[in-house]
HTML snippet that shows the backbone in 3Dmol.js (N, CA, C, O; Angstrom):
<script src="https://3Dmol.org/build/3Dmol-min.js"></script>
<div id="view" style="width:600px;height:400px;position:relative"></div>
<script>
const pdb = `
ATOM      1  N   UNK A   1      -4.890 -36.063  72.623  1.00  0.00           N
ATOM      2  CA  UNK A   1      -6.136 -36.052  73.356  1.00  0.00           C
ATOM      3  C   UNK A   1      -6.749 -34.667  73.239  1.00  0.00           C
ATOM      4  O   UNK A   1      -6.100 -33.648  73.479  1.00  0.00           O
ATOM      5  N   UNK A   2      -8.021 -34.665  72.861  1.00  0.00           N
ATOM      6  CA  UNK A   2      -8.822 -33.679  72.687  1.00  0.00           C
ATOM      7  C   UNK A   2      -9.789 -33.120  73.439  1.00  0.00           C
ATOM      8  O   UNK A   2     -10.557 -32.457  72.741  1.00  0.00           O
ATOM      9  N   UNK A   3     -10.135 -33.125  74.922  1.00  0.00           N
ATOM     10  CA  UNK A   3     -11.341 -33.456  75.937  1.00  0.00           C
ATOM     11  C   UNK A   3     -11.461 -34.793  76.251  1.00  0.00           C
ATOM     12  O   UNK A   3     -10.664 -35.551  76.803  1.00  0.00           O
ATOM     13  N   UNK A   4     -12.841 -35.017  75.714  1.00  0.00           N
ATOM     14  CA  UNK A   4     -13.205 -36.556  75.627  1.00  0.00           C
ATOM     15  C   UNK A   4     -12.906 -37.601  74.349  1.00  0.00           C
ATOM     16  O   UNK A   4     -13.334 -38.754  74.303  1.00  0.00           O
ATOM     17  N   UNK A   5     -12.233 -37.073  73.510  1.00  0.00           N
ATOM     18  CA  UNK A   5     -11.767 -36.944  72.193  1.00  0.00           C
ATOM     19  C   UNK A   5     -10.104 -37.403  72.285  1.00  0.00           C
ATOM     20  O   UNK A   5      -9.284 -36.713  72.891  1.00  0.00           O
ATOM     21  N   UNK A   6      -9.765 -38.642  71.605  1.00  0.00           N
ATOM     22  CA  UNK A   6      -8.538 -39.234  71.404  1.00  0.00           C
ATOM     23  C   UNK A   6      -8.555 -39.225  69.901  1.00  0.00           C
ATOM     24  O   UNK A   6      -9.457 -38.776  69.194  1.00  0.00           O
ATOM     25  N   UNK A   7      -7.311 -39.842  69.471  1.00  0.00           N
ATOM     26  CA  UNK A   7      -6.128 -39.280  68.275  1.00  0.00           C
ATOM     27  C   UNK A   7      -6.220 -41.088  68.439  1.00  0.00           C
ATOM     28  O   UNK A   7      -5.768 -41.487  69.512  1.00  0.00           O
ATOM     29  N   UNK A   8      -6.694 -42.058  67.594  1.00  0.00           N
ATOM     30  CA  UNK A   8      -5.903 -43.610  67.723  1.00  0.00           C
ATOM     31  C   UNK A   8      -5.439 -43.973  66.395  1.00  0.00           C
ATOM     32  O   UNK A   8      -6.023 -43.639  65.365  1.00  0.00           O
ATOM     33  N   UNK A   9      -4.208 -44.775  66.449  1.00  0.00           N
ATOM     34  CA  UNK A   9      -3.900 -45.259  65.372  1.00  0.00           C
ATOM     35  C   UNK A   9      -3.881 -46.841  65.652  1.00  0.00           C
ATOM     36  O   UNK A   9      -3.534 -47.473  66.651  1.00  0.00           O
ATOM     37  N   UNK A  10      -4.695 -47.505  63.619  1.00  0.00           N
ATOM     38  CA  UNK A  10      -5.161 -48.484  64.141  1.00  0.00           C
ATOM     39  C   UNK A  10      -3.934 -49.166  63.842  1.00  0.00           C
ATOM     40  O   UNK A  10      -3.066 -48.828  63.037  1.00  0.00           O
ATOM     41  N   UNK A  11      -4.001 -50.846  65.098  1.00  0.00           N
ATOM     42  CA  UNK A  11      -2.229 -51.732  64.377  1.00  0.00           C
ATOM     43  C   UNK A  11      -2.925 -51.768  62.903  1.00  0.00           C
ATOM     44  O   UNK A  11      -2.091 -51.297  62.131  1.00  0.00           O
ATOM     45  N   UNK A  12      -4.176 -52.151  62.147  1.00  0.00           N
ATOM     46  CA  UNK A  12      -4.396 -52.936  61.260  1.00  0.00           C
ATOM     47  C   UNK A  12      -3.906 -51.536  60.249  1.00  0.00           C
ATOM     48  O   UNK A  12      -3.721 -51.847  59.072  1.00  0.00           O
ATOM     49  N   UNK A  13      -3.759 -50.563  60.471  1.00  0.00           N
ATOM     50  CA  UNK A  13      -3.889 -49.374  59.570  1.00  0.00           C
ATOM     51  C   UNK A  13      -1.921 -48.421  60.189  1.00  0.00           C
ATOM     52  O   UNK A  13      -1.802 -47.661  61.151  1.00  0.00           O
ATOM     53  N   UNK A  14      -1.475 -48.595  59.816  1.00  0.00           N
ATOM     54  CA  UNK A  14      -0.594 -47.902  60.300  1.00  0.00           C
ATOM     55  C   UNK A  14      -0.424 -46.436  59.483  1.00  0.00           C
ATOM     56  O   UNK A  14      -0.847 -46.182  58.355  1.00  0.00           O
ATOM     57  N   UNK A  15       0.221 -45.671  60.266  1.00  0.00           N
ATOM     58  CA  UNK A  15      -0.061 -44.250  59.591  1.00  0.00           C
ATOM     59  C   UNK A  15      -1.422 -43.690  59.533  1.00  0.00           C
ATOM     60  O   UNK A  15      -1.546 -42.474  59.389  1.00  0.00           O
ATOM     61  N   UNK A  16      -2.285 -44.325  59.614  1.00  0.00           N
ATOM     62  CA  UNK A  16      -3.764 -44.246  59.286  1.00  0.00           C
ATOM     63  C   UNK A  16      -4.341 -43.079  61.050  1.00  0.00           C
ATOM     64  O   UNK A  16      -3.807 -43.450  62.095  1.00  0.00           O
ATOM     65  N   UNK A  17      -4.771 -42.547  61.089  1.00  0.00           N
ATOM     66  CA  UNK A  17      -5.695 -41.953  62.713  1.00  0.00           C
ATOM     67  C   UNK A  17      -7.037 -41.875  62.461  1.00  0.00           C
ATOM     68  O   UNK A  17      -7.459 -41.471  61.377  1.00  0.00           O
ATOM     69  N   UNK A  18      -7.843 -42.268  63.478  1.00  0.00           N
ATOM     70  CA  UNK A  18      -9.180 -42.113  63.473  1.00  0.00           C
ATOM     71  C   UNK A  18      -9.322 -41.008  64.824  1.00  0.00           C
ATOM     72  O   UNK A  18      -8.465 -40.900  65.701  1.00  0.00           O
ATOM     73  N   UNK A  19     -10.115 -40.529  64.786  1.00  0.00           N
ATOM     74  CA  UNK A  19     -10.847 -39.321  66.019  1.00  0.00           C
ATOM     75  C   UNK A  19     -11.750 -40.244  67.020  1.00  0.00           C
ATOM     76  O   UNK A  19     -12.536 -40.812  66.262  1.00  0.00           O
ATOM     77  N   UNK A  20     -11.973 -40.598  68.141  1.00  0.00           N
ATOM     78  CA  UNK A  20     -12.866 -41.582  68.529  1.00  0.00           C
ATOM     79  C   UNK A  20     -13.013 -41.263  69.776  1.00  0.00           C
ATOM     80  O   UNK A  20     -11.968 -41.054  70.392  1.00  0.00           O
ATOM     81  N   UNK A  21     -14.234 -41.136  70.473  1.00  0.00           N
ATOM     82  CA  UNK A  21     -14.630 -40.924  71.984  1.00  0.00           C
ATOM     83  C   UNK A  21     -14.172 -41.415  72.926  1.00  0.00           C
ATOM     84  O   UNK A  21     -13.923 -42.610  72.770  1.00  0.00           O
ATOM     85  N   UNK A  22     -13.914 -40.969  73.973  1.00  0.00           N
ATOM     86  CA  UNK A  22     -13.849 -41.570  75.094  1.00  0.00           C
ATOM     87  C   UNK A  22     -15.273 -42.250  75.984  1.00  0.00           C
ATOM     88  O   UNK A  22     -16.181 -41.425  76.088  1.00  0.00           O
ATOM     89  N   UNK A  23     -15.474 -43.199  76.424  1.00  0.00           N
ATOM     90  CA  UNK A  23     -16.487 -43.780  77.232  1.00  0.00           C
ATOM     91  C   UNK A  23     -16.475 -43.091  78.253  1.00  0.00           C
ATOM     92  O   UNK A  23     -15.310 -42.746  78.450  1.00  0.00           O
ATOM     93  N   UNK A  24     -17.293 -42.610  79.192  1.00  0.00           N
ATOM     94  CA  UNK A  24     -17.297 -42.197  80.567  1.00  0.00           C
ATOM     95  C   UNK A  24     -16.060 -43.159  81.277  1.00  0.00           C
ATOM     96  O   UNK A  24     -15.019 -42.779  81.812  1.00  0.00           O
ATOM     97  N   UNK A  25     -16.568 -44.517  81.077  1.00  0.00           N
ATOM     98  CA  UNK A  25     -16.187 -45.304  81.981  1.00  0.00           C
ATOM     99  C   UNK A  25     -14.518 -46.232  81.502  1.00  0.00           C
ATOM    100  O   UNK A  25     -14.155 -47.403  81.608  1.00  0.00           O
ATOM    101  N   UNK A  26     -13.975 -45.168  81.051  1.00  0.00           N
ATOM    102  CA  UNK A  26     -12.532 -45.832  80.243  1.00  0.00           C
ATOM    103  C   UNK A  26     -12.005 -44.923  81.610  1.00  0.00           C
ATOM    104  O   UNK A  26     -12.527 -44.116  82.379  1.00  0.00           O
ATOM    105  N   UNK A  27     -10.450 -45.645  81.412  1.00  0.00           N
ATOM    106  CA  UNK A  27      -9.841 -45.082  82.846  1.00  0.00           C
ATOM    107  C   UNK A  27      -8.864 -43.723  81.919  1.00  0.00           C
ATOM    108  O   UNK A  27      -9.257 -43.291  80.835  1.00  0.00           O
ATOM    109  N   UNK A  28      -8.155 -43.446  82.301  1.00  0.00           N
ATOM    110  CA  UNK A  28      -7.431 -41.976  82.103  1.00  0.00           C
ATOM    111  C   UNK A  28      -6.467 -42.670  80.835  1.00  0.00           C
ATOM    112  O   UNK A  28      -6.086 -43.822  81.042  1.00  0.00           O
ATOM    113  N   UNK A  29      -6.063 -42.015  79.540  1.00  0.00           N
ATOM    114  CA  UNK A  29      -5.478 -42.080  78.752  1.00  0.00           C
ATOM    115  C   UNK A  29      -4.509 -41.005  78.773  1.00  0.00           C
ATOM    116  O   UNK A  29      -4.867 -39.844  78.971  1.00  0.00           O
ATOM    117  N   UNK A  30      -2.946 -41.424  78.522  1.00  0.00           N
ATOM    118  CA  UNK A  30      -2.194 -40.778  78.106  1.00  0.00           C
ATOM    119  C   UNK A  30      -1.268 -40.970  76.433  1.00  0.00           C
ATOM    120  O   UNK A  30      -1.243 -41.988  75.741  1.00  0.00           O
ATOM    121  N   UNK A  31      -0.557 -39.572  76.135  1.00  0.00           N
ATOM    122  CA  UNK A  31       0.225 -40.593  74.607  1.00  0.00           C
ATOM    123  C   UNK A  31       0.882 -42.160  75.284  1.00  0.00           C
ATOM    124  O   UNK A  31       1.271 -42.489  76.404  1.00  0.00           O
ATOM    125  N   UNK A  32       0.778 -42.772  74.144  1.00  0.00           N
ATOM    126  CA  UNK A  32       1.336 -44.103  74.109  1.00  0.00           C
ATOM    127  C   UNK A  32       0.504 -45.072  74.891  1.00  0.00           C
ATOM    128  O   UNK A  32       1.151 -46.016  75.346  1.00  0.00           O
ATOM    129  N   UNK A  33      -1.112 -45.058  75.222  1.00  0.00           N
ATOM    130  CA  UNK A  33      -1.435 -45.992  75.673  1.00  0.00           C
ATOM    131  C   UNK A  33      -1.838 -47.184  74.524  1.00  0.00           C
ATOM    132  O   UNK A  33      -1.621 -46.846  73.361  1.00  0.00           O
ATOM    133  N   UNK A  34      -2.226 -48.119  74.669  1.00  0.00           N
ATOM    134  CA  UNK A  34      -2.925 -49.125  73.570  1.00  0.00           C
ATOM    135  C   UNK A  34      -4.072 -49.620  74.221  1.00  0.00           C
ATOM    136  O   UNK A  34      -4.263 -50.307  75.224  1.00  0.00           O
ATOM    137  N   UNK A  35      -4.880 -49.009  73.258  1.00  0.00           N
ATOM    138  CA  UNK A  35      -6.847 -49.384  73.195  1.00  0.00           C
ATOM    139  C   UNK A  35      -7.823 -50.532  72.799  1.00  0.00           C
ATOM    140  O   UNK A  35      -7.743 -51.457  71.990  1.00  0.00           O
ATOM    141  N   UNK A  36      -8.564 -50.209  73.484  1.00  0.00           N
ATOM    142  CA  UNK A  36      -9.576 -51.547  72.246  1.00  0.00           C
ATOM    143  C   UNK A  36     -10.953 -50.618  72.082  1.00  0.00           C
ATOM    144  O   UNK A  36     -11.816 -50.200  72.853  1.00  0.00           O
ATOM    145  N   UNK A  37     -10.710 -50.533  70.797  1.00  0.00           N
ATOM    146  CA  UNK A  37     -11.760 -49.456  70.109  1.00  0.00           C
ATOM    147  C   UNK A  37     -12.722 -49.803  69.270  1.00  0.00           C
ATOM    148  O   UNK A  37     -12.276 -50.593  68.437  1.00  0.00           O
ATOM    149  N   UNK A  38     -13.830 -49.569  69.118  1.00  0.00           N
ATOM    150  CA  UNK A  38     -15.007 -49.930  67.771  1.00  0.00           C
ATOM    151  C   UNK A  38     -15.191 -48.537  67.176  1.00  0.00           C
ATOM    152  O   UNK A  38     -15.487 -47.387  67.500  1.00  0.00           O
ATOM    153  N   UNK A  39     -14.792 -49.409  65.948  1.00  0.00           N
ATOM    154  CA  UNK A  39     -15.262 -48.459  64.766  1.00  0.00           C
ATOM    155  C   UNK A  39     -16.361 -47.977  64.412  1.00  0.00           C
ATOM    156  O   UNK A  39     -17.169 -48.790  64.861  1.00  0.00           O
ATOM    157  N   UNK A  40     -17.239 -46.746  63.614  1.00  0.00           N
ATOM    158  CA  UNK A  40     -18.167 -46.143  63.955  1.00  0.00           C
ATOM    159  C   UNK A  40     -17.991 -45.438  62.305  1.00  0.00           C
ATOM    160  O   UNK A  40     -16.986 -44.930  61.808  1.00  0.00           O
ATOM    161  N   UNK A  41     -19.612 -45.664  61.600  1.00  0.00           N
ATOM    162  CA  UNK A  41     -19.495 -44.731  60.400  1.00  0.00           C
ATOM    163  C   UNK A  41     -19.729 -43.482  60.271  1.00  0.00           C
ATOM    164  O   UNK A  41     -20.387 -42.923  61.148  1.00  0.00           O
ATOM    165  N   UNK A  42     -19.400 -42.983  59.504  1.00  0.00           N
ATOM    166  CA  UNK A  42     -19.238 -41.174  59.445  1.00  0.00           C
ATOM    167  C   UNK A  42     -20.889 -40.741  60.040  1.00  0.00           C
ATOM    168  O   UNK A  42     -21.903 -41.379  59.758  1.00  0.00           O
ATOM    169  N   UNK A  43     -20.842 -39.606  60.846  1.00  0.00           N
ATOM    170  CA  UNK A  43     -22.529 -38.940  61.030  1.00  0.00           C
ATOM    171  C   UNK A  43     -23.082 -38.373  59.325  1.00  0.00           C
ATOM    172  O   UNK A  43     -24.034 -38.487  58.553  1.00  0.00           O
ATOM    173  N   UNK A  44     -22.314 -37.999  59.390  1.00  0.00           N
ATOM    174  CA  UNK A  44     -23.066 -37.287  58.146  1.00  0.00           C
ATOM    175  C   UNK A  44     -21.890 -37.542  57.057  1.00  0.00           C
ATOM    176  O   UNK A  44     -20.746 -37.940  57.276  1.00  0.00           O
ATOM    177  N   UNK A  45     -22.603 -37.141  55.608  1.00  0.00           N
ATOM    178  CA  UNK A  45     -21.946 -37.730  54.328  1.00  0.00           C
ATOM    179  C   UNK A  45     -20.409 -36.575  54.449  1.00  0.00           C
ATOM    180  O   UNK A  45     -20.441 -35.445  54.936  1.00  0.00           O
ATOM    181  N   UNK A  46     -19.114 -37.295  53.834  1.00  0.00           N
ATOM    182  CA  UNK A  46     -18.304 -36.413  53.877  1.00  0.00           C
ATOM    183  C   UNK A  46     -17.340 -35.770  55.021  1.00  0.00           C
ATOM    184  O   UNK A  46     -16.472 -34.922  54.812  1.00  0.00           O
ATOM    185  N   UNK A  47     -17.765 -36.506  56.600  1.00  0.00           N
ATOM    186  CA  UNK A  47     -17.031 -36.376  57.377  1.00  0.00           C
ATOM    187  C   UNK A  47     -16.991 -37.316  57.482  1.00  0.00           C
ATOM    188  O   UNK A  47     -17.747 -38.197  57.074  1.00  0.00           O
ATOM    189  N   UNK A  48     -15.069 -37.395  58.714  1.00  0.00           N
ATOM    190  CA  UNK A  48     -14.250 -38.543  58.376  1.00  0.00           C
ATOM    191  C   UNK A  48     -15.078 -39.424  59.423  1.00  0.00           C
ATOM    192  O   UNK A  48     -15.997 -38.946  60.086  1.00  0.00           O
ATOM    193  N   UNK A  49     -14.518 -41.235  59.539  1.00  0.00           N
ATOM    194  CA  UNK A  49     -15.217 -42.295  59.668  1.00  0.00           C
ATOM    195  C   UNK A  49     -14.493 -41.880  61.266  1.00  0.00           C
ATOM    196  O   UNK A  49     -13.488 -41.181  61.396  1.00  0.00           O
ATOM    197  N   UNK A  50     -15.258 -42.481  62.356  1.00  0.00           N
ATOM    198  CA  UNK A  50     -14.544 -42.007  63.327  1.00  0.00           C
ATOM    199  C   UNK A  50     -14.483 -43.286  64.429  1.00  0.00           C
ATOM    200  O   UNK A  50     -13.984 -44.246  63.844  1.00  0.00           O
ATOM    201  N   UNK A  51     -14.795 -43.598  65.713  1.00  0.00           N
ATOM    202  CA  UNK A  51     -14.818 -44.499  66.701  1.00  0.00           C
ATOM    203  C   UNK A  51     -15.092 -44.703  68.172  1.00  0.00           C
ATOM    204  O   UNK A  51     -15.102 -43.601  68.722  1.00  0.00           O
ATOM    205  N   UNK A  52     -15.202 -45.179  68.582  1.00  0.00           N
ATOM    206  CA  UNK A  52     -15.065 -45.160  70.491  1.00  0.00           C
ATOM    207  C   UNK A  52     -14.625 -45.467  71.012  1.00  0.00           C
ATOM    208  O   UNK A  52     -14.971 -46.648  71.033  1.00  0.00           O
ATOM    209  N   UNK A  53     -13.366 -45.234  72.168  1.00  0.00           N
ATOM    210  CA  UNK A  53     -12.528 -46.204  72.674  1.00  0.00           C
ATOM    211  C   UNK A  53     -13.687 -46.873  73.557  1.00  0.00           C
ATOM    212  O   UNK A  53     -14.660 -46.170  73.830  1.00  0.00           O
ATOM    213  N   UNK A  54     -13.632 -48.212  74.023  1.00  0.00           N
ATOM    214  CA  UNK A  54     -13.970 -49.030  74.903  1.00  0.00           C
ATOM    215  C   UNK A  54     -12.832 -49.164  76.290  1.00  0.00           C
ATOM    216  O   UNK A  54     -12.999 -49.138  77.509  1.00  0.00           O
ATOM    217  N   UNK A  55     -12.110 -49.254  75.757  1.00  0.00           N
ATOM    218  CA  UNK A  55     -11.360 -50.256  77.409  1.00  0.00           C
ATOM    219  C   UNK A  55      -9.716 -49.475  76.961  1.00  0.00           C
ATOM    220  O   UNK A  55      -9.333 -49.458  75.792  1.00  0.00           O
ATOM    221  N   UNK A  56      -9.163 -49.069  77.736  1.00  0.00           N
ATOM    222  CA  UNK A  56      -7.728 -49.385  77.970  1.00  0.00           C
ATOM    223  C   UNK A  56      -6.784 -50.406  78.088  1.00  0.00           C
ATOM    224  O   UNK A  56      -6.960 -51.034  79.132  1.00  0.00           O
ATOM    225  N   UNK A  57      -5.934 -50.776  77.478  1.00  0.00           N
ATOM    226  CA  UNK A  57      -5.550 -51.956  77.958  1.00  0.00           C
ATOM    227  C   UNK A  57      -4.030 -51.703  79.172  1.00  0.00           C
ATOM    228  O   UNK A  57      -3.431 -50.648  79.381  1.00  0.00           O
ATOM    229  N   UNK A  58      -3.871 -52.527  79.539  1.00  0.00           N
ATOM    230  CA  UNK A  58      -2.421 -52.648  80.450  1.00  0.00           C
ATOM    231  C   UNK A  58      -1.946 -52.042  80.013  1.00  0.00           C
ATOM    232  O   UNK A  58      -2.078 -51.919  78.795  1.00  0.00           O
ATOM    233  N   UNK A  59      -0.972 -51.173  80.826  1.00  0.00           N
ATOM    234  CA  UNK A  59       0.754 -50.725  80.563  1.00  0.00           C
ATOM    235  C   UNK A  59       1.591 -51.868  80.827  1.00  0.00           C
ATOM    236  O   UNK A  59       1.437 -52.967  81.361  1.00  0.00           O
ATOM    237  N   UNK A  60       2.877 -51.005  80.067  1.00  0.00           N
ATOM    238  CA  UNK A  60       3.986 -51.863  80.744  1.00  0.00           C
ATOM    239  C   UNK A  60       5.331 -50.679  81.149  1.00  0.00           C
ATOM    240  O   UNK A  60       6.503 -50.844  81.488  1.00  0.00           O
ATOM    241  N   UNK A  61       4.621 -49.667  80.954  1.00  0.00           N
ATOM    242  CA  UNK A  61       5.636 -48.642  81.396  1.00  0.00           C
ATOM    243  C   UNK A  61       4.975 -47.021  81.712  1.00  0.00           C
ATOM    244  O   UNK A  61       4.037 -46.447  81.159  1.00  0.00           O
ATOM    245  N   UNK A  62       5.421 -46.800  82.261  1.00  0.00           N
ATOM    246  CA  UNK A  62       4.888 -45.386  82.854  1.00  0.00           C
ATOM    247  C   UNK A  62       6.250 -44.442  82.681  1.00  0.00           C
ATOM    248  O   UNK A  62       7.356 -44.903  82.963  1.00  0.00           O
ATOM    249  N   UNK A  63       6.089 -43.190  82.232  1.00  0.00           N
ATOM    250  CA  UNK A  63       6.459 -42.208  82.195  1.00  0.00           C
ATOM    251  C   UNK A  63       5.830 -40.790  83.307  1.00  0.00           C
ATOM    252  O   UNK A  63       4.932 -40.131  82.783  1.00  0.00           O
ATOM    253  N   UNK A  64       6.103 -40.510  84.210  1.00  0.00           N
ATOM    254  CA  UNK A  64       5.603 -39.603  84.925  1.00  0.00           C
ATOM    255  C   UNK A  64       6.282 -38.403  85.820  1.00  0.00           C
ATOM    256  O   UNK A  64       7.396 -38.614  86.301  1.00  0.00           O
ATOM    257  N   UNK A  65       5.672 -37.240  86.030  1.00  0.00           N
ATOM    258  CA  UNK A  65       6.043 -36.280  86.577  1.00  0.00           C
ATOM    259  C   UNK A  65       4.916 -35.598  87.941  1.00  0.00           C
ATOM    260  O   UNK A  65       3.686 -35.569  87.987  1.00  0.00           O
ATOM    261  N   UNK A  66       5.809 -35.178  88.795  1.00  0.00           N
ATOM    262  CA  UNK A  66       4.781 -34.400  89.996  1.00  0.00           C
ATOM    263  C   UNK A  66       3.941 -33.606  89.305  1.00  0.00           C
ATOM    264  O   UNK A  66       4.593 -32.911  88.526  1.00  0.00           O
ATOM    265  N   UNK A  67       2.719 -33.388  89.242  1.00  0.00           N
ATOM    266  CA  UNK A  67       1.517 -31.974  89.022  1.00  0.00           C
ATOM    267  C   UNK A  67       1.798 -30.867  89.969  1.00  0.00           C
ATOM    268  O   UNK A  67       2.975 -30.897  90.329  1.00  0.00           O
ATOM    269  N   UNK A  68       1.312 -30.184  90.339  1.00  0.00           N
ATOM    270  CA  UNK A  68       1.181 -29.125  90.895  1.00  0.00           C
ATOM    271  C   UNK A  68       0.691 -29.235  92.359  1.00  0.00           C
ATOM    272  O   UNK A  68       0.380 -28.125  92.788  1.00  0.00           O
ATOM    273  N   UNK A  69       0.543 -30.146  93.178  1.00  0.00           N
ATOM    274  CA  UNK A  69       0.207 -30.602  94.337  1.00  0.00           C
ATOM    275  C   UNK A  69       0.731 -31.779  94.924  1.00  0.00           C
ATOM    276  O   UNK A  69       0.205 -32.398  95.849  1.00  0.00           O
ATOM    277  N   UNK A  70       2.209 -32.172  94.122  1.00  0.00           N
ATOM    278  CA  UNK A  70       3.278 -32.815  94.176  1.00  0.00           C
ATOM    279  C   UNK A  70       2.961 -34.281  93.865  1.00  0.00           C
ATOM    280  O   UNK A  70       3.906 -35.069  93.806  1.00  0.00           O
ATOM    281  N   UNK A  71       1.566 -34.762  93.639  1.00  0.00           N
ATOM    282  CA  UNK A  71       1.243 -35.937  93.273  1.00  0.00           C
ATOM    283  C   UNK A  71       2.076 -36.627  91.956  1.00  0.00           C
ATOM    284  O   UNK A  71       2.305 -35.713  91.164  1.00  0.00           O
ATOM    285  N   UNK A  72       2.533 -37.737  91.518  1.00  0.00           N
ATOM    286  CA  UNK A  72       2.783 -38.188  90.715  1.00  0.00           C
ATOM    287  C   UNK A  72       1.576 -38.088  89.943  1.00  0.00           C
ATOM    288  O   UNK A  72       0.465 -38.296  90.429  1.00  0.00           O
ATOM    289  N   UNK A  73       1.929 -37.540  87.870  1.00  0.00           N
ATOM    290  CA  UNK A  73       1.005 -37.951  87.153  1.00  0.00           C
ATOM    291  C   UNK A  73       1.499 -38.381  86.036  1.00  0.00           C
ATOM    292  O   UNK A  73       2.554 -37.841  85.703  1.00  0.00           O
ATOM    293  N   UNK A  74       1.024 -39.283  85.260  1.00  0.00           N
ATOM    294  CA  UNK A  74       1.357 -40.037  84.396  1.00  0.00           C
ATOM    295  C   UNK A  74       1.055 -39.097  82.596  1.00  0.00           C
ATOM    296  O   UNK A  74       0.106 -38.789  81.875  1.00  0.00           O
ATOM    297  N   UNK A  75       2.576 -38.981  82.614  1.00  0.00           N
ATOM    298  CA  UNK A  75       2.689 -38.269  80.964  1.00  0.00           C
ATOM    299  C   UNK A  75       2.524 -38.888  79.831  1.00  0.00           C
ATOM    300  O   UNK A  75       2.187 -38.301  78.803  1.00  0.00           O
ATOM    301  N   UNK A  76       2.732 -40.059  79.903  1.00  0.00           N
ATOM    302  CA  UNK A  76       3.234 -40.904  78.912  1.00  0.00           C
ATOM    303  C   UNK A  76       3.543 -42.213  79.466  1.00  0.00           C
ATOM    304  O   UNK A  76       4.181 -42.373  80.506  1.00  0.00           O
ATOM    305  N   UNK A  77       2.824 -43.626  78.363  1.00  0.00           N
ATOM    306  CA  UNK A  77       3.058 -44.833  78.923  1.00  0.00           C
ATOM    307  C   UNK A  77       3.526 -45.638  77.906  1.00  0.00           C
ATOM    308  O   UNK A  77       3.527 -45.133  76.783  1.00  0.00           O
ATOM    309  N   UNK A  78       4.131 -47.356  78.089  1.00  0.00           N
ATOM    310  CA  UNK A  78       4.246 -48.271  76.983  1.00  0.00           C
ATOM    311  C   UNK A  78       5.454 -47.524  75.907  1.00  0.00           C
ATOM    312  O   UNK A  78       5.580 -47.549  74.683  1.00  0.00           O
ATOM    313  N   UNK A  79       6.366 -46.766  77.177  1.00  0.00           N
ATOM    314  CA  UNK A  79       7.776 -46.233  76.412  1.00  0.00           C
ATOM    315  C   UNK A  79       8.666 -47.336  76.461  1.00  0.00           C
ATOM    316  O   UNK A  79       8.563 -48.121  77.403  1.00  0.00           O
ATOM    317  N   UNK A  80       9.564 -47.517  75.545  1.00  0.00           N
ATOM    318  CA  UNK A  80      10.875 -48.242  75.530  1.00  0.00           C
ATOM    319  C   UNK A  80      12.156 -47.297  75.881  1.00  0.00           C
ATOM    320  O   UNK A  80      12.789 -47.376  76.934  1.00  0.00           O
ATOM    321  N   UNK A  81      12.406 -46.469  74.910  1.00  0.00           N
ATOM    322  CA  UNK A  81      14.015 -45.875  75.312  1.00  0.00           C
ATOM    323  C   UNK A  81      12.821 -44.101  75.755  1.00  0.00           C
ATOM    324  O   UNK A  81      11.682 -43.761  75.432  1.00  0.00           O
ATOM    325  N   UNK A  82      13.904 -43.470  76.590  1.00  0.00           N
ATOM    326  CA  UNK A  82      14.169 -42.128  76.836  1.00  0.00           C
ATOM    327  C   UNK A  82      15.214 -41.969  76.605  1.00  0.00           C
ATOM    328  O   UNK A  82      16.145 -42.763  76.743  1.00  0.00           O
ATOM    329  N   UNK A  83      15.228 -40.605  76.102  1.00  0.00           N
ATOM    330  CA  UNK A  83      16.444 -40.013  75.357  1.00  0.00           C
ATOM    331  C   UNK A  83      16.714 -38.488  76.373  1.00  0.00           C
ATOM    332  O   UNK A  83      16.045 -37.526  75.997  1.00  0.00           O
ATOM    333  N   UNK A  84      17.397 -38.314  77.277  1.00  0.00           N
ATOM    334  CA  UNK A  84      17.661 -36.830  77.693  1.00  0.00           C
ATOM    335  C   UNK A  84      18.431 -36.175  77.034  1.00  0.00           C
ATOM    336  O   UNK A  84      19.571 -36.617  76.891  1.00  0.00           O
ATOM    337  N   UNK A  85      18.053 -34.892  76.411  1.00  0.00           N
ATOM    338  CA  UNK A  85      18.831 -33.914  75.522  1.00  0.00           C
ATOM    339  C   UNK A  85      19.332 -32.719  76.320  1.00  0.00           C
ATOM    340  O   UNK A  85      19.978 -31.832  75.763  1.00  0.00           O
TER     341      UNK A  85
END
`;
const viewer = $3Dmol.createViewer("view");
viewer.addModel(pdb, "pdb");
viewer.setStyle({}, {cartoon: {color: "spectrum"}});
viewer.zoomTo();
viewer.render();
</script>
């Protein structure tokens, strides 16, 4: 995550990342969420093809830690294994 600016990789494209906006109105993204995004052609010739997230979809897992005002915040979601080293 970049600001308003996400990192998505598409299922149809694996390995593949596009750069793609955030909507005002998308709820809070962390790594490992899964999106529903529209694709978007380059602004100008020669920069890469980029996108917009639309919507968040469900979790099914939360990863989280207290912030700094002891609130729970969410690091990471849609994990399977943790590994403590």
């Amino acid at each position: 995550r970049y600001a308003r600016q996400v990192d998505v990789e598409p299922a149809s494209a694996p390995g593949s990342v596009l750069r793609c906006r955030l909507r005002a109105t998308t709820d809070s993204t962390v790594t490992g969420d899964r999106v529903a995004f529209r694709r978007q052609p380059p602004a100008a010739e020669g920069l890469p093809a980029g996108g917009v997230v639309v919507a968040r979809l469900p979790r099914h897992g939360e990863l989280k830690r207290p912030d700094n005002y002891g609130k729970l915040k969410v690091v990471a979601a849609n994990i399977d294994r943790v590994v403590v080293v």
